[in-house]
VEXMARGU-388207 format. One record per residue: x, y negated, z negated of N, C-alpha, C in turn. Coordinates in steps of 0.2 Angstrom, whole numbers, padded with zeros to 4 digits, always signed. Layout:
XYZXYZXYZ/...
***
This chain:
+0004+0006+0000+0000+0000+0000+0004-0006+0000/+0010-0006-0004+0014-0012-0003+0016-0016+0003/+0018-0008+0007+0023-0010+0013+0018-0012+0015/+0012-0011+0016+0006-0012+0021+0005-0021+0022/+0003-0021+0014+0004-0029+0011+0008-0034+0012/+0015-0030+0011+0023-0036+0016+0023-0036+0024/+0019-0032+0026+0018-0030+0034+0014-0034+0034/+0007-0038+0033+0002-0042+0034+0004-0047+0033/+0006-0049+0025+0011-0058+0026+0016-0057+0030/+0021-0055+0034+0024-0057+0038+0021-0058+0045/+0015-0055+0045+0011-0055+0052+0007-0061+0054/+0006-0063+0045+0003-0069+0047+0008-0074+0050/+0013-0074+0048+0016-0083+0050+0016-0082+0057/+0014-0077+0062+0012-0081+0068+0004-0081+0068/+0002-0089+0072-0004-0090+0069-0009-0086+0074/-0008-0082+0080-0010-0082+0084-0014-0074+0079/-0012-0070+0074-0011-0064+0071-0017-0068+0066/-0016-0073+0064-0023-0079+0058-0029-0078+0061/-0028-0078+0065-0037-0078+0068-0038-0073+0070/-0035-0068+0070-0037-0063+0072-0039-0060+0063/-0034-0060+0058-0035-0057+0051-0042-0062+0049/-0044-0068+0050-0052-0073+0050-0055-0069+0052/-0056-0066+0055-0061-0062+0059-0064-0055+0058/-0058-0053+0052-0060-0046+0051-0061-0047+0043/-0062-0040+0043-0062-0040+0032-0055-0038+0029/-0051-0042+0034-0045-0038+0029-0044-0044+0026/-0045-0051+0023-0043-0055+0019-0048-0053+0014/-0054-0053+0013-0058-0050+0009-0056-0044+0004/-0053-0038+0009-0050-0034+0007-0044-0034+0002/-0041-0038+0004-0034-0041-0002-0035-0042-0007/-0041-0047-0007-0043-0050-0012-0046-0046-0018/-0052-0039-0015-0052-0037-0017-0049-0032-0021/-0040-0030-0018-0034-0024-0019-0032-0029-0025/-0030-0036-0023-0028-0038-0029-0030-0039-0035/-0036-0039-0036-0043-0037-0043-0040-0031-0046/-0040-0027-0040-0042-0018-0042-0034-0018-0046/-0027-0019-0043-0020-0020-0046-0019-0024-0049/-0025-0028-0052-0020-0034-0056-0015-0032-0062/-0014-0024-0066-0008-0025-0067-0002-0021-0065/-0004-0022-0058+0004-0019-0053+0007-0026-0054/+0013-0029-0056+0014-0036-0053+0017-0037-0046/+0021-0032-0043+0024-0030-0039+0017-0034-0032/+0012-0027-0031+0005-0028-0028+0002-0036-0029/+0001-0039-0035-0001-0046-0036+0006-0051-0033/+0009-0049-0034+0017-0054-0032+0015-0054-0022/+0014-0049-0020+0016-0050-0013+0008-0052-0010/+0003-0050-0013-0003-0054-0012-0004-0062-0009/-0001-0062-0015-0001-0069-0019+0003-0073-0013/+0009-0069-0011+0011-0072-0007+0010-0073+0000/+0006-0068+0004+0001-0066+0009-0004-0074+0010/-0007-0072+0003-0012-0077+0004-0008-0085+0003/-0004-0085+0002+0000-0092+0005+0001-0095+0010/+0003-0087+0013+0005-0089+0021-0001-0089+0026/-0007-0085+0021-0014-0085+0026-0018-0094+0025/-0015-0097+0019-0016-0104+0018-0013-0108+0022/-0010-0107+0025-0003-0111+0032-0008-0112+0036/-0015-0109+0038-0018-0108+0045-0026-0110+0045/-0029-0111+0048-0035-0116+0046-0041-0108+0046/-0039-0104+0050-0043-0101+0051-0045-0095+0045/-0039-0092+0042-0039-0088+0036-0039-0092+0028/-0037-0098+0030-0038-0104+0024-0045-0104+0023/-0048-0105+0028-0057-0105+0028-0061-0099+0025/-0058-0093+0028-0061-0086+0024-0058-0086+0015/-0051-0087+0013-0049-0089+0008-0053-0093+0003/-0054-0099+0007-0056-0104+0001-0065-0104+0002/-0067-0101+0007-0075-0102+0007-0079-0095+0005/-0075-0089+0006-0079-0083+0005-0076-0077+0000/-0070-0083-0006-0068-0078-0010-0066-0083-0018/-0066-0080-0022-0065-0084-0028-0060-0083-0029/-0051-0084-0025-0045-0083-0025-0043-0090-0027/-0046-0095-0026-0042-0101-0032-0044-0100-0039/-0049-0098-0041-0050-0096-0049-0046-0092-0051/-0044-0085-0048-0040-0080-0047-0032-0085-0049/-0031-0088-0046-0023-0092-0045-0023-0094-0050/-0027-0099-0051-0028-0102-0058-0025-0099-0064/-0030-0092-0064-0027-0087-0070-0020-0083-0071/-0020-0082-0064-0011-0082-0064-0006-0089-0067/-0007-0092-0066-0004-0097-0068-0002-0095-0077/-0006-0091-0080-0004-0087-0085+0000-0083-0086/+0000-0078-0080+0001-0073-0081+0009-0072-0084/+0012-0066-0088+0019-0067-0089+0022-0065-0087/+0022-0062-0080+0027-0063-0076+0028-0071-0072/+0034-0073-0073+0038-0078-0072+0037-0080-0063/+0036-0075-0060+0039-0075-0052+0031-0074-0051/+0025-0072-0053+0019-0074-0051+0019-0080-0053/+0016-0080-0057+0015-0087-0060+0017-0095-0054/+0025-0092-0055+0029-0097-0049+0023-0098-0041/+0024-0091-0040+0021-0090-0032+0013-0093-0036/+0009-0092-0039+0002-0096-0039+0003-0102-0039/+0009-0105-0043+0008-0114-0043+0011-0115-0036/+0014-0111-0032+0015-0116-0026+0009-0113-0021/+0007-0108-0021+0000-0107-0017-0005-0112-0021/-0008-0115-0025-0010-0121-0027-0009-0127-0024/-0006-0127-0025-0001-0134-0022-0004-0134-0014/-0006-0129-0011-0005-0126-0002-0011-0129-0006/-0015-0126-0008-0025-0127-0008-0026-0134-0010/-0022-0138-0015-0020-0145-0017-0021-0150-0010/-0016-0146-0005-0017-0151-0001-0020-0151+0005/-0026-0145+0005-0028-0145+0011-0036-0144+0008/-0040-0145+0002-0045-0144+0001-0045-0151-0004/-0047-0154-0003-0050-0161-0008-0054-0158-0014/-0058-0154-0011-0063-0152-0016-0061-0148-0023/-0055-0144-0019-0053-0137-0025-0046-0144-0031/-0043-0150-0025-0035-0153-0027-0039-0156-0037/-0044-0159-0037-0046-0164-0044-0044-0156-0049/-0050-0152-0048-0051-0145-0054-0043-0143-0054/-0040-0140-0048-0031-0139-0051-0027-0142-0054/-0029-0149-0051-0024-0153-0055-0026-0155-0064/-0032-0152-0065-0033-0154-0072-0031-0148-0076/-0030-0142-0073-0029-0136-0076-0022-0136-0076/-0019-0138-0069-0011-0138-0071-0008-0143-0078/-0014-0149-0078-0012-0154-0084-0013-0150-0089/-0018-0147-0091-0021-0145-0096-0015-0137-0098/-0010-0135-0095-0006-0131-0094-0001-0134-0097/+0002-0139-0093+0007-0142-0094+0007-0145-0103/+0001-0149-0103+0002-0149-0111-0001-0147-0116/-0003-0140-0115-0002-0133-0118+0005-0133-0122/+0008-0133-0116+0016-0128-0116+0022-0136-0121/+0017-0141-0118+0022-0145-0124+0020-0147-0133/+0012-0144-0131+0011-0144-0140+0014-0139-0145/+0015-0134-0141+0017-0128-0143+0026-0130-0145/+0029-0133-0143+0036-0134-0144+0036-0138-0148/
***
């Protein structure tokens, strides 16, 4: 399943392979592998990164951000204790930041609301 995974995000960066994965259920499908493995980190790590590179593209951006709950998903990563998810959801963030107005106010409050978390605590 992983290779299968690293073989999709690399397919995506050409965008010609984005509209074609828009059109099918395989981003659907990810989103649902990575539910089913959230504690593989290895499986959530390359998703995570997938769906970054499905964010590059307007066509798989649009299945991502309208027909799945994967910014709420990122969100919660942003917890997670592995160090290198965590990392890959704040910059897949960041992608949805700056291509959806609508999702950028809600992140950027949770990222605040994170950040001085992590300073009350010190």
């Amino acid at each position: 399943v992983l290779e299968i995974v690293i073989f999709i995000g690399t397919c995506v960066s050409d965008s010609r392979c984005s509209s074609i994965f828009a059109s099918s259920p395989l981003v659907t499908q990810l989103y649902e592998l990575m539910a089913d493995k959230q504690e593989d980190d290895e499986i959530v790590l390359q998703i995570t990164y997938t769906f970054f590179r499905f964010l590059q593209h307007a066509a798989t951006r649009d299945v991502l951000l309208n027909h799945t709950q994967v910014v709420s998903y990122f969100v919660d990563l942003l917890y997670d204790k592995n160090k290198e998810i965590r990392k890959m959801a704040d910059q897949t963030l960041d992608l949805v930041i700056e291509f959806d107005p609508e999702w950028a106010q809600q992140i950027r409050l949770r990222k605040f609301q994170i950040y001085n978390a992590e300073w009350l605590q010190a």
